[in-house]
N, C-alpha and C positions, 0 to 999 in steps of 0.2 A: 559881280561887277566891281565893288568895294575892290575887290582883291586884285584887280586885274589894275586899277586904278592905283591903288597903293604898288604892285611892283613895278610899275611901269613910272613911277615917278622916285620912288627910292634908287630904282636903276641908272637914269638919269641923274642922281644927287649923287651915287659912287662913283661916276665919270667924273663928275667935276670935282669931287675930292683925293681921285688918282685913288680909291680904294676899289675898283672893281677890275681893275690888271691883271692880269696874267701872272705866273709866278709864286715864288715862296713869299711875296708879302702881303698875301692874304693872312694867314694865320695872326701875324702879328697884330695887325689891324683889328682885329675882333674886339667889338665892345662889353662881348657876357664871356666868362666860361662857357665849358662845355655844357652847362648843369642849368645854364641860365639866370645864374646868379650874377650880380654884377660882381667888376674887378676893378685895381690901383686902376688899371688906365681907361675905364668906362667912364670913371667920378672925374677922374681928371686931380685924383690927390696921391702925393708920394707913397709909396708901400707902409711906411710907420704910420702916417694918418691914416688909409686906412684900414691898418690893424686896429687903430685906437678907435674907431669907429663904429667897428662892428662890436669891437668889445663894449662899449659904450650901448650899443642897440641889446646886444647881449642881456647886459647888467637891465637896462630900462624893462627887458622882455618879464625878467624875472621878479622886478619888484612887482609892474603889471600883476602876476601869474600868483604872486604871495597877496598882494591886496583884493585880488579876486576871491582868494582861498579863503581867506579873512573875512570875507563879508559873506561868502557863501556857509562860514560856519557859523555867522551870528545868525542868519537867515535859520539856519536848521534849531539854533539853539531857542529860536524865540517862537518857530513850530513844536519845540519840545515843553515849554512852559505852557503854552495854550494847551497842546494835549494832557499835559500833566493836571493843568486847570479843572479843565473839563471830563477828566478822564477818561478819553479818547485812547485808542491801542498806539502805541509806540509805532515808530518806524525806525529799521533799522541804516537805513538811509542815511537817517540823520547824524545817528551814532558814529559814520564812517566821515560823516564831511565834517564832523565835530573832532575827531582822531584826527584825520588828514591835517588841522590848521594846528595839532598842536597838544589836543585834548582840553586844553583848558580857554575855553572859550564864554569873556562877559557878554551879557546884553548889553547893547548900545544904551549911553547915557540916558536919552531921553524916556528911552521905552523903560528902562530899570527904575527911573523914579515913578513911571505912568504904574507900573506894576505893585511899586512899593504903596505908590496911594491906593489900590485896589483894596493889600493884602491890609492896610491898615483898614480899610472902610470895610473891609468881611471880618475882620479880627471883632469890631463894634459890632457887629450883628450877629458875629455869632457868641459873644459871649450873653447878649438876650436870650438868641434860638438856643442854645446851648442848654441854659437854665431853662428853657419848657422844653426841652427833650428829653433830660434827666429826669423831668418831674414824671412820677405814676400818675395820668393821667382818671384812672378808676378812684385812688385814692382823693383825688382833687373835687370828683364827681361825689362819692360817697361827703365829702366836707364839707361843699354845697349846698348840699340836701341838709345833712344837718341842721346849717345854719338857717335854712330857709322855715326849716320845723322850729328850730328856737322864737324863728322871730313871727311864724306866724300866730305859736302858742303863746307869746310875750300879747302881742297883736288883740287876740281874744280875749287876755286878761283885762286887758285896759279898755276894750270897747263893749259897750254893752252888745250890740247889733251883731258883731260876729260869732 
């Protein structure tokens, strides 16, 4: 119905604009190309404008399409620190959208200091855990006991009752 309504009033706006005639001046009249892209005479700008126009959309499409890449490699590159973190399997995914921007891709500011303060609050604990993981726990066990036989023989000496 829609369609029946739109050609029946566009038909009606080509009469009164002398575009729906007879003859070779239809072609010229066309608002798209063949392709459906617009043309100079659809915009209503001289052929250098635009040229300078689409080049201009051109350029904008591109920087678009690099800062997307850009962000989609930080994205991959701050799934690669969590799994590296955690020790989670790799993706090769990621390896490809970290390539694509360039290969050499930082963590965003923010998250590179949230991360630094991580690495520095595990560096403090693990040099605690660090020191009772090295330790021979058996050995620790065995010095215990010693000390507990010194002191409870110390203990006995001094009290009569024991």
């Amino acid at each position: 119905m829609s369609f029946l309504l739109k050609s029946m009033i566009s038909g009606k706006m080509k009469d009164l604009t002398g575009g729906g005639g007879g003859g070779g001046g239809g072609e010229e009249e066309k608002t798209e190309e063949g392709d459906g892209k617009p043309s100079a005479k659809s915009t209503g700008m001289s052929r250098e404008d635009f040229e300078e126009y689409q080049r201009q959309l051109l350029e904008e499409k591109i920087e678009r399409d690099n800062v997307f890449t850009q962000k989609k490699a930080e994205r991959a590159t701050v799934r690669l620190h969590m799994r590296d973190k955690y020790r989670l399997p790799q993706n090769d995914k990621d390896e490809s959208q970290i390539q694509m921007a360039g290969g050499d891709v930082d963590l965003p500011e923010e998250l590179a200091k949230m991360v630094q303060a991580d690495e520095e609050e595990e560096e403090a604990n693990e040099s605690f855990l660090g020191t009772i993981q090295n330790m021979d726990f058996d050995t620790i066990k065995i010095k215990a006991q010693e000390t507990f036989t010194e002191i409870k023989q110390t203990a006995e000496e001094k009290c009569s009752l024991m």
